[in-house]
C-alpha positions as a printed Julia matrix, in Angstrom:
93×3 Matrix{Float64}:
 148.9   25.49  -132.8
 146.88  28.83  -133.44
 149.31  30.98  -131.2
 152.61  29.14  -133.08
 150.71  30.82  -136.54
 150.84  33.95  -134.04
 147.24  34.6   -132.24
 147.59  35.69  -128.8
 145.74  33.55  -125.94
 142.89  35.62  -125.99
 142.61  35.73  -129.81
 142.52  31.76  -130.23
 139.84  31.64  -127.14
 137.67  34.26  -129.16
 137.92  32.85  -132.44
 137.17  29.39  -131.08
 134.38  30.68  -129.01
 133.21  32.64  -132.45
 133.18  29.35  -134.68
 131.24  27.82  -131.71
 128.53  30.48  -131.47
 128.96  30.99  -135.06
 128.05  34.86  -135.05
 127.26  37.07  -131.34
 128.13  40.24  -129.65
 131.18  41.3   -127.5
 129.88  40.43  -124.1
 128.12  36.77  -125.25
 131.36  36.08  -126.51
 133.53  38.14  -123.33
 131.54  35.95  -121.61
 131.78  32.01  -123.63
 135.34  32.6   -123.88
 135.96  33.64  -120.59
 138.06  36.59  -121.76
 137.58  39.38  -119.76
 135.2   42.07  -121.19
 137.6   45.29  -120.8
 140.08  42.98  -123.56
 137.44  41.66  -125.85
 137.0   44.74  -127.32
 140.62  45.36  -128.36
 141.08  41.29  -128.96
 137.94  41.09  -131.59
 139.08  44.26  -133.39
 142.75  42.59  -133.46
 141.1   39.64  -135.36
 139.22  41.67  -137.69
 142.08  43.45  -138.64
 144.18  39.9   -139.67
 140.93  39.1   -141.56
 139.47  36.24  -139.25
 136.59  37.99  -138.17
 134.14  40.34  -139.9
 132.18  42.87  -137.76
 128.42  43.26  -138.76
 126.57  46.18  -139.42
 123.94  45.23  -136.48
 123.22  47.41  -133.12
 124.02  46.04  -131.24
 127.63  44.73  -132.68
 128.17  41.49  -133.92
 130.86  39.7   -134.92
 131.14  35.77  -137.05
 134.14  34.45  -137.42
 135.38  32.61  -140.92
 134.67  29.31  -141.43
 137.65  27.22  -139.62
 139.39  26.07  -142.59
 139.01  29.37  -144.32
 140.61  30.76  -140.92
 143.51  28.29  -140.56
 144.3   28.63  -144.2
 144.4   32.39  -143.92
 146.92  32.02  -140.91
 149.46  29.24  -142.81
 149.41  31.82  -145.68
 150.18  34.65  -143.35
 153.02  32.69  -141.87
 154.16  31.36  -144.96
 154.74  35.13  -146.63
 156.12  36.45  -143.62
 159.15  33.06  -143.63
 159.22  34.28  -147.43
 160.56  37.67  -146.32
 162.76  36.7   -143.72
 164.59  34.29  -146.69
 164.58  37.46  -149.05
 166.82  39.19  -146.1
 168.87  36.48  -145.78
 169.66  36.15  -148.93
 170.85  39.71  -149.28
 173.67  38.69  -146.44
């Protein structure tokens, strides 16, 4: 469901890893979501950017996901404006 709202494979196994472990640092989570550590990196910076994640200000790094309904909610509203432009275009042909 979480990569039809458009998260990659890796992003849905680090968020759901995240809202298990509820806050932790790139290699605990590397390591809980079985995503390999060279992509966890790029794939937790990916889901800060859409909002689902917040980085902390510790050393080292951590990261806490949103709560899950705050997540999902985020997502359907992200999906929801982007079928919103895609009817504006139509409408112009």
């Amino acid at each position: 469901f979480l990569v039809k709202l458009g998260l990659t494979e890796y992003e849905v196994k680090t968020l759901s890893t995240l809202f298990s472990l509820r806050e932790a640092d790139s290699p605990e989570v590397a390591k809980a979501a079985q995503v390999p550590k060279t992509r966890v990196y790029d794939v937790l910076d990916a889901l800060v950017e859409k909002g689902l994640v917040v980085k902390m200000s510790t050393r080292p790094k951590k990261y806490r996901a949103l709560a899950p309904r705050e997540a999902l909610h985020k997502l359907v509203d992200e999906k929801k404006h982007e079928m919103k432009k895609w009817d504006d275009i139509k409408a112009v042909f």
